[in-house]
C-alpha positions as CSV (number, residue, x, y, z in Angstrom):
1,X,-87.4,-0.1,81.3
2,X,-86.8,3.3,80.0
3,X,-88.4,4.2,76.4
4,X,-84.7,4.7,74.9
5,X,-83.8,1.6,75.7
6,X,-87.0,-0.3,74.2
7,X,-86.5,1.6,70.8
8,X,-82.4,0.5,70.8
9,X,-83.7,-2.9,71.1
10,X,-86.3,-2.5,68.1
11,X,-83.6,-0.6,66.3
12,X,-80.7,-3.2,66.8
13,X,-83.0,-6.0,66.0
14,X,-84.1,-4.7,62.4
15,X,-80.2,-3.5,62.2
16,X,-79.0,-7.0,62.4
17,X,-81.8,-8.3,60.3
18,X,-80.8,-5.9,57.8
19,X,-76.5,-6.7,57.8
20,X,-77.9,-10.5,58.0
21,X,-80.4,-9.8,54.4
22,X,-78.0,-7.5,52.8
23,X,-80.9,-4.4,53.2
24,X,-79.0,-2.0,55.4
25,X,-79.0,0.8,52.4
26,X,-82.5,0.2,51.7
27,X,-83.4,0.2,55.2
28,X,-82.0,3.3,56.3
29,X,-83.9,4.9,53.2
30,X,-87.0,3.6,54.1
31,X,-85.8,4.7,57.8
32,X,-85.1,8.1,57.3
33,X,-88.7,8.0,55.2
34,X,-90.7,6.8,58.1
35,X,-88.8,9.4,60.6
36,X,-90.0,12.3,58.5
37,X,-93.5,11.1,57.9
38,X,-93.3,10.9,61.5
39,X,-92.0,14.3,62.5
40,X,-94.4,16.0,59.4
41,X,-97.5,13.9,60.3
42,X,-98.4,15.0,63.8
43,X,-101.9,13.5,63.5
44,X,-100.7,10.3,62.4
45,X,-98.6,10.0,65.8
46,X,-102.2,10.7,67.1
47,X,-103.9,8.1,65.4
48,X,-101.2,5.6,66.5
49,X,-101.5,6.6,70.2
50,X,-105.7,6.7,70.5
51,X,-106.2,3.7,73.1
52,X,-109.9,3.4,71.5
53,X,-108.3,2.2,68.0
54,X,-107.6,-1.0,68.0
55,X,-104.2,-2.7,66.5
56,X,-105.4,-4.2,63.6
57,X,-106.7,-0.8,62.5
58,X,-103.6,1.0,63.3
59,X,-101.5,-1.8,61.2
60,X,-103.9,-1.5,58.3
61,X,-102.9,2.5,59.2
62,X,-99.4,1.7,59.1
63,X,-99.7,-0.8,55.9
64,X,-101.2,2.1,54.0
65,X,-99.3,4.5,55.0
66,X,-96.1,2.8,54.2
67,X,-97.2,0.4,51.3
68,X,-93.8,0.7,49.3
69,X,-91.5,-0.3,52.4
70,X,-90.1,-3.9,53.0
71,X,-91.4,-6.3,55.1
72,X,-89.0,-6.6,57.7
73,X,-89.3,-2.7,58.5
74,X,-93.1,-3.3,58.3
75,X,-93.1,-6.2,60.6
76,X,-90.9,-4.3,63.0
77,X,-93.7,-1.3,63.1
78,X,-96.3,-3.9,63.3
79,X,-94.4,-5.6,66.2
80,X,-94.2,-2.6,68.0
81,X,-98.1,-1.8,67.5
82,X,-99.0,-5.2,68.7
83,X,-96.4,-4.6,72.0
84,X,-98.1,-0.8,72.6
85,X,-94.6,0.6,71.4
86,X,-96.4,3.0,69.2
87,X,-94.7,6.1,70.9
88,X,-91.7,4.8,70.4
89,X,-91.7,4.1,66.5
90,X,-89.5,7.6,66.4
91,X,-86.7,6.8,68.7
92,X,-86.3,3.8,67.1
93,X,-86.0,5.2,63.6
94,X,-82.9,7.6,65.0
95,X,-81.5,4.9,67.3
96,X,-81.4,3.0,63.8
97,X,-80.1,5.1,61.6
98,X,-77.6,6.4,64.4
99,X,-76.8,2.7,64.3
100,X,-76.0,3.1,60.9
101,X,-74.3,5.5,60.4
102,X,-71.6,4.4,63.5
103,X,-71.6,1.1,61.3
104,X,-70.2,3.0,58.3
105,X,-68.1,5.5,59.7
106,X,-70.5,8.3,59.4
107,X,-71.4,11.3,61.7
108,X,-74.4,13.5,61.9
109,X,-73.8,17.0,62.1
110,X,-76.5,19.7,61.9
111,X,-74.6,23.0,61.2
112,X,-76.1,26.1,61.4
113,X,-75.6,29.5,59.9
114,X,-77.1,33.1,58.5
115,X,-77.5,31.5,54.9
116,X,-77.6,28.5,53.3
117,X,-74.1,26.8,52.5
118,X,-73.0,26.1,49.3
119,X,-71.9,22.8,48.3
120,X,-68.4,23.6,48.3
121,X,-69.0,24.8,51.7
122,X,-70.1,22.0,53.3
123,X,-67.9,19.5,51.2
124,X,-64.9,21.4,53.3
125,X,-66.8,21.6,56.6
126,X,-67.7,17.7,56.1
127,X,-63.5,17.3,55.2
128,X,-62.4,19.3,58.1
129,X,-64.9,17.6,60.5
130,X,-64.7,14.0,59.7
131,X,-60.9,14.1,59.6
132,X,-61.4,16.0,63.3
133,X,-63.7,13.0,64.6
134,X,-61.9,10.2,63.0
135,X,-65.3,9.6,60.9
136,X,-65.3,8.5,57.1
137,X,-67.7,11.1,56.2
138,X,-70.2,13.7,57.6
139,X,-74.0,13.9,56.9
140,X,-74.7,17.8,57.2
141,X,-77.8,19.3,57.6
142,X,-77.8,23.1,57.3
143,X,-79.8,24.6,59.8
144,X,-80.6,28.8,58.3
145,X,-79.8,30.6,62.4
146,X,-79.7,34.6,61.8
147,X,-79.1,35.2,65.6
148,X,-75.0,33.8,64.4
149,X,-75.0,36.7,62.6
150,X,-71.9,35.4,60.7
151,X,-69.9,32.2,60.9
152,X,-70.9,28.5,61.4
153,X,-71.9,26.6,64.3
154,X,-71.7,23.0,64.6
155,X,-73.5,20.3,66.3
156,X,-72.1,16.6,66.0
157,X,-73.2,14.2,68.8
158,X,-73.0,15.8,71.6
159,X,-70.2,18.1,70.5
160,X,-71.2,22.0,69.6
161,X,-68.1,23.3,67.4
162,X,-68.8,27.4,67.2
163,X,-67.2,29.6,65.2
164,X,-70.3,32.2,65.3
165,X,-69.9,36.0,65.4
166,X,-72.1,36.4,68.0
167,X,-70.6,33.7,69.9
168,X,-67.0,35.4,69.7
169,X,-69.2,39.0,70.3
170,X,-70.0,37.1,73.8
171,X,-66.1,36.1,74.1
172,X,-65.0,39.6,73.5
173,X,-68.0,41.2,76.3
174,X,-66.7,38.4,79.4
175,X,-63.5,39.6,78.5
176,X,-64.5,43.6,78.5
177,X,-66.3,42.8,82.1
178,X,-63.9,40.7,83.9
179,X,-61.3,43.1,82.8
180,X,-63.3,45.8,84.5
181,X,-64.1,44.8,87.3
């Protein structure tokens, strides 16, 4: 069974316990919590994967860790400590909140450009966008890219959106070439 799949099944699991408790918004909180302890905590990911430490120690790990969480999200992690899931606690915490966010209409959309966007910038990107994808609402996160050297470039999905000058600089040198040749 393919590790994507494993974590969806984690991830739909604690998604339907959360719609069944009422605890979606607090889940996806403590969600998007565990994700970036994850991806900022390399040596934790470590810790979880040592064959020689044994689960109840990477549990008490976990429990320490993420003391303030509720039980069903720590039950799920513990869960998948116990079944040797451990490397898939991340893809689970995206298949979940990607789970989510589909439930409420929402869209993820990392958009890059030279500088950071203002809030009235991304309040018209998210309006443009969502209306675009038939979404309620976008969830940007602005990604600072120099190499654009002007302009934005979106990623939503598996969509890229750009509207970079460097991309149109690229347009504009095809052109130049195939029209010389």
């Amino acid at each position: 069974m393919s590790d994507s799949v494993v974590a969806s099944r984690y991830a739909v699991a604690l998604f339907e316990l959360g719609q069944e408790k009422s605890l979606l918004d607090q889940l996806l909180t403590e969600v998007q919590t565990v994700q970036s302890v994850f991806k900022e905590n390399k040596e934790l990911n470590i810790l979880l994967q040592h064959p020689s430490i044994s689960a109840e120690k990477k549990k008490t790990l976990l429990k320490d860790a993420f003391k303030d969480v509720t039980k069903e999200l720590l039950n799920t992690l513990f869960i998948m400590v116990e079944s040797h899931r451990e490397t898939e606690i991340t893809s689970m915490t995206k298949a979940f909140i990607s789970m989510t966010n589909e439930s409420r209409g929402v869209a993820e959309a990392d958009v890059y450009s030279v500088r950071a966007l203002s809030d009235d910038e991304k309040q018209s990107l998210e309006k443009v966008f969502a209306e675009k994808l038939g979404k309620n609402s976008l969830h940007i996160t602005n990604i600072i890219d120099p190499s654009l050297i002007g302009g934005v470039k979106l990623k939503i999905g598996n969509r890229i959106y750009d509207g970079s000058v460097s991309r149109k600089l690229e347009r504009i040198e095809r052109e130049l070439v195939s029209a010389n040749k």
